[in-house]
Residue frames as a rotation matrix with the C-alpha (Angstrom) as fourth column:
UNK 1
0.071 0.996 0.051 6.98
-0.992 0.076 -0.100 11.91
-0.103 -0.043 0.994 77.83
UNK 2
-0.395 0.161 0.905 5.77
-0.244 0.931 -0.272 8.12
-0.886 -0.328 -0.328 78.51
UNK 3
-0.277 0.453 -0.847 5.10
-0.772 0.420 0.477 6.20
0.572 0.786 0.234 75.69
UNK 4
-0.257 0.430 0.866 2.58
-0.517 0.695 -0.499 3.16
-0.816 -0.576 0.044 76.77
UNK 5
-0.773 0.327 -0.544 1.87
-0.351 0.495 0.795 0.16
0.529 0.805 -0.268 74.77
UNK 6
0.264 0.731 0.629 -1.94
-0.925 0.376 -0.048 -1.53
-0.272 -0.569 0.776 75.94
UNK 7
-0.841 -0.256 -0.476 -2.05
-0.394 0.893 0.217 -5.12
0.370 0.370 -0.852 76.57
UNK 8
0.462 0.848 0.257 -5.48
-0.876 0.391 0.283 -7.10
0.139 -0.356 0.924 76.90
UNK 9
-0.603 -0.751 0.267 -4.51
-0.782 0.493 -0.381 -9.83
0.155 -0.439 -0.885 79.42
UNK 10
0.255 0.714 0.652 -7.59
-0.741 0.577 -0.343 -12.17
-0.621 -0.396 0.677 78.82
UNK 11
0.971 0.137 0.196 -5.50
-0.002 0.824 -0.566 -13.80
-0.239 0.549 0.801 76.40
UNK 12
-0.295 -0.946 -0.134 -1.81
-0.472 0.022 0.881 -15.09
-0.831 0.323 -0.453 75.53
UNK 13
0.646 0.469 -0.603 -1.33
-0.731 0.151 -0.665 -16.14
-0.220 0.870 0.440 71.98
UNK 14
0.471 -0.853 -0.223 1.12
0.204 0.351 -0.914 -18.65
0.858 0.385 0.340 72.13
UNK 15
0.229 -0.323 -0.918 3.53
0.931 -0.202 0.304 -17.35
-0.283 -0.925 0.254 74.21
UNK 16
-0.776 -0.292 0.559 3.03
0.576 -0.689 0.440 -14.00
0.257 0.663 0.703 72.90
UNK 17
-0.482 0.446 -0.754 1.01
0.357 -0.686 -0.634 -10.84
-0.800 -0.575 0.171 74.55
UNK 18
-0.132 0.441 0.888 -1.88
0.982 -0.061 0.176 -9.43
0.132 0.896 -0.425 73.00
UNK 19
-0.628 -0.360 -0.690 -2.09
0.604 -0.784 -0.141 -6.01
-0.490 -0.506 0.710 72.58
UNK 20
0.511 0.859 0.030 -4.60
0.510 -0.275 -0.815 -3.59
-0.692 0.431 -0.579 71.55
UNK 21
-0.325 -0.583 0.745 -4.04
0.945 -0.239 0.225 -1.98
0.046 0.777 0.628 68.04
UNK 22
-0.952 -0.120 -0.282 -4.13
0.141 -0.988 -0.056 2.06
-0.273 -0.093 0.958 67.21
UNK 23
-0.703 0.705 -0.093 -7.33
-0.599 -0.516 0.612 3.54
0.383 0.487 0.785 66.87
UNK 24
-0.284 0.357 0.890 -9.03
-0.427 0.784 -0.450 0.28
-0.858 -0.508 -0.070 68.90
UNK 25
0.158 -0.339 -0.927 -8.80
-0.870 0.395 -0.293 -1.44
0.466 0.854 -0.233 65.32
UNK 26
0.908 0.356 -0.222 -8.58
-0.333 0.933 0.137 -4.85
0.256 -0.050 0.965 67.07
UNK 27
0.574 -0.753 0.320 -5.65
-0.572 -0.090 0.815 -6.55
-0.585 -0.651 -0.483 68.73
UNK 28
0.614 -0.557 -0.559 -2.37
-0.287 0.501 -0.816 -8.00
0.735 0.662 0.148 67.28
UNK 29
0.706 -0.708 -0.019 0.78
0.691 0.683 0.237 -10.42
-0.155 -0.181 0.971 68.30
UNK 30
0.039 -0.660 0.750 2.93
0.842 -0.382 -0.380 -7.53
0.537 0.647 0.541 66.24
UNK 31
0.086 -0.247 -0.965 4.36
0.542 -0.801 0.253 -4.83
-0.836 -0.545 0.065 68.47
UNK 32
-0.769 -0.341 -0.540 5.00
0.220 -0.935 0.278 -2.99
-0.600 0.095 0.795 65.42
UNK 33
-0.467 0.879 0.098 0.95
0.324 0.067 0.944 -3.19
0.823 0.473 -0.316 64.40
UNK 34
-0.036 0.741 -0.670 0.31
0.942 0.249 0.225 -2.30
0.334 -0.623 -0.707 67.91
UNK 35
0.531 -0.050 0.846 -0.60
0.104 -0.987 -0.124 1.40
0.841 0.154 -0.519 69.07
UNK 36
-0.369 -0.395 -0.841 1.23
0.914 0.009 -0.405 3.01
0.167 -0.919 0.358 71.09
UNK 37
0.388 0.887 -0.249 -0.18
0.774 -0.168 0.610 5.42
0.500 -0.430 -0.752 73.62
UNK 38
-0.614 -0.627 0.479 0.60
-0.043 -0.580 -0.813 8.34
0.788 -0.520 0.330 76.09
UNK 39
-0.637 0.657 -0.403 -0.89
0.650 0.177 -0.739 8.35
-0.414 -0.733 -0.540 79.60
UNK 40
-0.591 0.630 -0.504 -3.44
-0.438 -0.775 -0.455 11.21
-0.677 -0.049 0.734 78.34
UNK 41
-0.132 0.709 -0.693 -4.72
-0.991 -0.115 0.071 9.17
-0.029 0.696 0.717 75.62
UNK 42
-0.954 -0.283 -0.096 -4.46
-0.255 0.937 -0.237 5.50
0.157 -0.202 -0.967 77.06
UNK 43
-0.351 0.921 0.170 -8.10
-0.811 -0.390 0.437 4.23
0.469 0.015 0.883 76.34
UNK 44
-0.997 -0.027 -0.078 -8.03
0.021 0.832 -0.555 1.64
0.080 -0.555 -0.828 79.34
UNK 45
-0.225 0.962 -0.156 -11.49
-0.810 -0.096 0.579 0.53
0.542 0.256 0.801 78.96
UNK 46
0.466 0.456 -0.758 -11.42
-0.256 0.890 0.378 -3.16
0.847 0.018 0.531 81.00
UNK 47
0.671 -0.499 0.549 -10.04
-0.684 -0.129 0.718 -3.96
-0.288 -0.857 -0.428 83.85
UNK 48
0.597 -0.498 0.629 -7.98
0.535 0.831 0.150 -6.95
-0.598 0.247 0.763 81.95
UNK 49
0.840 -0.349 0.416 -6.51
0.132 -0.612 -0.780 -3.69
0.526 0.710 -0.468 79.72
UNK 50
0.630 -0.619 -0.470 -2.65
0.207 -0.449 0.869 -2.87
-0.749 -0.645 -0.155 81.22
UNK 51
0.859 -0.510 -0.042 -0.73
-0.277 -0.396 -0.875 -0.31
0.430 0.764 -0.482 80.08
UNK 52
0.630 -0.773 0.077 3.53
0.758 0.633 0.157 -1.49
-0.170 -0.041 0.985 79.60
UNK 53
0.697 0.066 -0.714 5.63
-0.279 -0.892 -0.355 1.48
-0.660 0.447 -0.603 79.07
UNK 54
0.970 -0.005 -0.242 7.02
-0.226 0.338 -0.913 1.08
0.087 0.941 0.327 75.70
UNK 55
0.002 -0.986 -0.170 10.77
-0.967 0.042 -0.252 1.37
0.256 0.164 -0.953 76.51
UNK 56
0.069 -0.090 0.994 10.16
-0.991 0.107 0.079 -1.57
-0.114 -0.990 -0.082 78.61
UNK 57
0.579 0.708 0.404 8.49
-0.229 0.617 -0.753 -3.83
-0.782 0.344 0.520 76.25
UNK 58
0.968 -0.031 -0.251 10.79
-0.251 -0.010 -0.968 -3.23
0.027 0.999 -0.017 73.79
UNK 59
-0.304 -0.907 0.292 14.10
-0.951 0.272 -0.146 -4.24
0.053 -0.322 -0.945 75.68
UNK 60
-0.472 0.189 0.861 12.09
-0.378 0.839 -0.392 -7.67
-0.796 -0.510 -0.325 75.95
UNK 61
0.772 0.594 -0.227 10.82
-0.531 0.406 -0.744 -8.38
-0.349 0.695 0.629 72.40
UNK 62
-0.413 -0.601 0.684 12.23
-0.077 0.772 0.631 -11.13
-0.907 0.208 -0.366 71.00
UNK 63
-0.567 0.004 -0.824 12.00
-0.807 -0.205 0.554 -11.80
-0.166 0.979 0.119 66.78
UNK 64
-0.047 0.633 0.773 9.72
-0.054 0.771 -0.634 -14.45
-0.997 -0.072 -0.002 65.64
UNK 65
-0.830 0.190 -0.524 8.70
-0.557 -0.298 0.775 -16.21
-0.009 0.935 0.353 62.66
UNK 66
-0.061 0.960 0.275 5.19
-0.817 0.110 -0.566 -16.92
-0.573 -0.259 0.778 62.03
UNK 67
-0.893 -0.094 0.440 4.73
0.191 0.807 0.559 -20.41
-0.408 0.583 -0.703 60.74
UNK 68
0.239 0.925 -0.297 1.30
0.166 -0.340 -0.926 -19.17
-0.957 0.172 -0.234 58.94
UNK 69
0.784 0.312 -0.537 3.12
-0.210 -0.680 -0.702 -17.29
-0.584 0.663 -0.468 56.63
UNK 70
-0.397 -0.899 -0.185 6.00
-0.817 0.254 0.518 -19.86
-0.418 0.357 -0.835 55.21
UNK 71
0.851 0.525 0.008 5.10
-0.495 0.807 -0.323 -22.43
-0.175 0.271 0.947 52.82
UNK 72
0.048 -0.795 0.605 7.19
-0.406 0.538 0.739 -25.36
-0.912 -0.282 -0.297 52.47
UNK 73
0.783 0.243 0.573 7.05
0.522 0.246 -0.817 -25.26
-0.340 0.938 0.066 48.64
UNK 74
0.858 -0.438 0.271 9.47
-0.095 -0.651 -0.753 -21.83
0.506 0.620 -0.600 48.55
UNK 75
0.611 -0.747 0.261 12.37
-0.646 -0.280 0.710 -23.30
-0.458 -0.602 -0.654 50.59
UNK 76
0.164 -0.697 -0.698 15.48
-0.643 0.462 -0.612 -25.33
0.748 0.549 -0.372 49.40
UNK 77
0.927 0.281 0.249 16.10
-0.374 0.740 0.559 -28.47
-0.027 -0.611 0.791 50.58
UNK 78
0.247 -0.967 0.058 19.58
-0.914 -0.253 -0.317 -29.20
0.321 0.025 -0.947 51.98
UNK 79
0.340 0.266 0.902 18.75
-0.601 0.799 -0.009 -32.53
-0.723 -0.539 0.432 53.30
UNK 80
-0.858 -0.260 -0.442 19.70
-0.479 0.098 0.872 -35.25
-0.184 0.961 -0.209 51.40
UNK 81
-0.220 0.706 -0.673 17.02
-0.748 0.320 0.581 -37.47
0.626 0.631 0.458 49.59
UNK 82
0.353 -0.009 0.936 15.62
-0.598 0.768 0.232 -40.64
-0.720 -0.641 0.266 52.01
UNK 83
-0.761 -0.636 0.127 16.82
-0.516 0.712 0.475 -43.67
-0.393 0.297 -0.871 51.01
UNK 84
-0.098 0.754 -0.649 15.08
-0.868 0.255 0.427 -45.86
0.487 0.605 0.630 48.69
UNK 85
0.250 0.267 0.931 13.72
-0.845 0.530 0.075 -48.81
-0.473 -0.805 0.358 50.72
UNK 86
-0.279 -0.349 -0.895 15.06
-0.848 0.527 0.059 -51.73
0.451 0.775 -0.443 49.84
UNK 87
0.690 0.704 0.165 13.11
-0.680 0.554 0.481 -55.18
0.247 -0.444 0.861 50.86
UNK 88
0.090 -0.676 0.731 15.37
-0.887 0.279 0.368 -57.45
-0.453 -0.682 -0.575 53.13
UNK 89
-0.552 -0.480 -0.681 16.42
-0.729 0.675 0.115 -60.87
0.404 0.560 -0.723 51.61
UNK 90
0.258 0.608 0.751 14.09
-0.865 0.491 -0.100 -63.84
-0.429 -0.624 0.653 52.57
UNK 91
-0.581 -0.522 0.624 14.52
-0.459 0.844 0.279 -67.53
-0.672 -0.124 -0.730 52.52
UNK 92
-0.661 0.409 -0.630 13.34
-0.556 0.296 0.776 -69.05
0.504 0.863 0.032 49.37
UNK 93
-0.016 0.839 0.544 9.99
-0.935 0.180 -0.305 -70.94
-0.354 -0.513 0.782 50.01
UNK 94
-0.869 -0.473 -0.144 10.09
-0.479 0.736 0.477 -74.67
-0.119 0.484 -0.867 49.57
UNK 95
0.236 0.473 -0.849 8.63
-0.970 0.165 -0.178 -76.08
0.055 0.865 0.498 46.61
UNK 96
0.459 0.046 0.887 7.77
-0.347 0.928 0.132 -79.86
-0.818 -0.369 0.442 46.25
UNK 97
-0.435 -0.894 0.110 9.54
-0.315 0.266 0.911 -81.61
-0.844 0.361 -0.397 43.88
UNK 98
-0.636 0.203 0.745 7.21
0.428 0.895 0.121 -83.46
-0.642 0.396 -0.656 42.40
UNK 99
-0.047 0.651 0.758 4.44
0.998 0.006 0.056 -81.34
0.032 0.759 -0.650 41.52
UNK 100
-0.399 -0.914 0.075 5.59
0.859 -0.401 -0.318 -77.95
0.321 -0.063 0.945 42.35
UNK 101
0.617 0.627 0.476 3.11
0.092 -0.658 0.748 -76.36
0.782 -0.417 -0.463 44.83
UNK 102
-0.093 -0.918 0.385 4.53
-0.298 -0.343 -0.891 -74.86
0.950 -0.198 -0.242 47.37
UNK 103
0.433 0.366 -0.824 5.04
0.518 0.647 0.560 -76.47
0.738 -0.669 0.091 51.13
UNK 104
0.817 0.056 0.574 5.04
-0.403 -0.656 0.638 -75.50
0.412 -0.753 -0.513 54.68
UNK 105
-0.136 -0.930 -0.342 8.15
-0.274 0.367 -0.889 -75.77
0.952 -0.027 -0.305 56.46
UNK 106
-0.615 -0.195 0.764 6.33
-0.768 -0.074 -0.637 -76.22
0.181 -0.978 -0.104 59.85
UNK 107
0.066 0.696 -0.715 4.04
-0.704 0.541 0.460 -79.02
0.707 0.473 0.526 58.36
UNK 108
-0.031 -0.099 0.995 4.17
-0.891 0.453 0.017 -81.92
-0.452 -0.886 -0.103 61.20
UNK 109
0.875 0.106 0.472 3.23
0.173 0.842 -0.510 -84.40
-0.452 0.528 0.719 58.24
UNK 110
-0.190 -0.982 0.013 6.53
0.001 0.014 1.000 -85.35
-0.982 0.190 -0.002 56.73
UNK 111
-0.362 0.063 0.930 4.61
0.869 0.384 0.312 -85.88
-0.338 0.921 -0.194 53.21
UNK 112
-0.974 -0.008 0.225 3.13
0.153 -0.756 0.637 -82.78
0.165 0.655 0.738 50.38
UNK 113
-0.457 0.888 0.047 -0.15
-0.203 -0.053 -0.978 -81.83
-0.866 -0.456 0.204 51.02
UNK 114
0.331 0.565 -0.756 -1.27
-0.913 -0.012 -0.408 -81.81
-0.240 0.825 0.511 47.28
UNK 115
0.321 -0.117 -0.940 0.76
-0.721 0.613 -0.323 -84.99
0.614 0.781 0.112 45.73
UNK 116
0.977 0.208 0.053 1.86
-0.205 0.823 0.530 -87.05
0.067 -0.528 0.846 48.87
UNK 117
0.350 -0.881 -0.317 5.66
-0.017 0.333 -0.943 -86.69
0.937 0.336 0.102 48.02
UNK 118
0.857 -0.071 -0.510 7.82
0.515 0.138 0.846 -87.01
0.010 -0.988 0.155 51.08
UNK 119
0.977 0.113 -0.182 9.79
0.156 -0.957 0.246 -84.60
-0.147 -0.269 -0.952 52.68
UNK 120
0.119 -0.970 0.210 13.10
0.312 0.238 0.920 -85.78
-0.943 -0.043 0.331 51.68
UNK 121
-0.408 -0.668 0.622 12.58
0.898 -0.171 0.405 -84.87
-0.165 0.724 0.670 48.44
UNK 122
0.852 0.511 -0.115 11.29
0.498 -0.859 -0.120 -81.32
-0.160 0.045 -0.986 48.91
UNK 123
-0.301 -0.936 0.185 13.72
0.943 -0.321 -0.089 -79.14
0.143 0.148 0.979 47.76
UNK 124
0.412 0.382 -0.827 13.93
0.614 -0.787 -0.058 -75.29
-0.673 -0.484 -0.559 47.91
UNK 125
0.316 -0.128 0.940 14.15
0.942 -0.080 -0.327 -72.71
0.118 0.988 0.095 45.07
């Protein structure tokens, strides 16, 4: 005797066949949630309804894990830790001698902007 599994082809889930469950109980993703059927009781009800016979279907499942049902609290991390960021070195900002505000190094005036020193004696800290 034929075993038949039903698939309702108005939808793929993924990349994963829906199929009708036992008892018409609504459809699942889970061949082993889905009913299975003989040609005398195959309750093709839609034309989108085809019946698969079961050996067939089952030489072609393939294992899966639902990502629904894994949280990413209960696993172990084997990775290592990220690095800790570490801020690149920069060129000290130069600082006026005189009165010690700080000055632009693209300034076109050779002189401080706040006290008037000149740019020879700007130094850099």
């Amino acid at each position: 005797m034929t075993l038949y599994y039903l698939q309702d082809d108005r939808q793929i889930v993924g990349n994963s066949m829906l199929w009708w469950r036992e008892g018409g109980k609504g459809y699942t993703c889970d061949l082993k949630e889905a009913g299975v059927f003989t040609k005398e009781n195959l309750p093709i009800l839609r034309s989108s309804d085809i019946a698969w016979p079961k050996d067939y279907i089952d030489a072609r499942t393939a294992l899966h894990v639902d990502s629904q049902l894994v949280r990413s609290d209960e696993c172990e991390t084997l990775s290592r830790p990220p690095e800790p960021y570490v801020k690149p070195p920069r060129e000290p900002t130069p600082k006026c001698m005189d009165c010690g505000k700080f000055v632009r190094d693209l300034s076109p005036d050779p002189k401080c902007f706040d006290c008037g020193m000149d740019w020879a004696r700007v130094g850099r800290l």
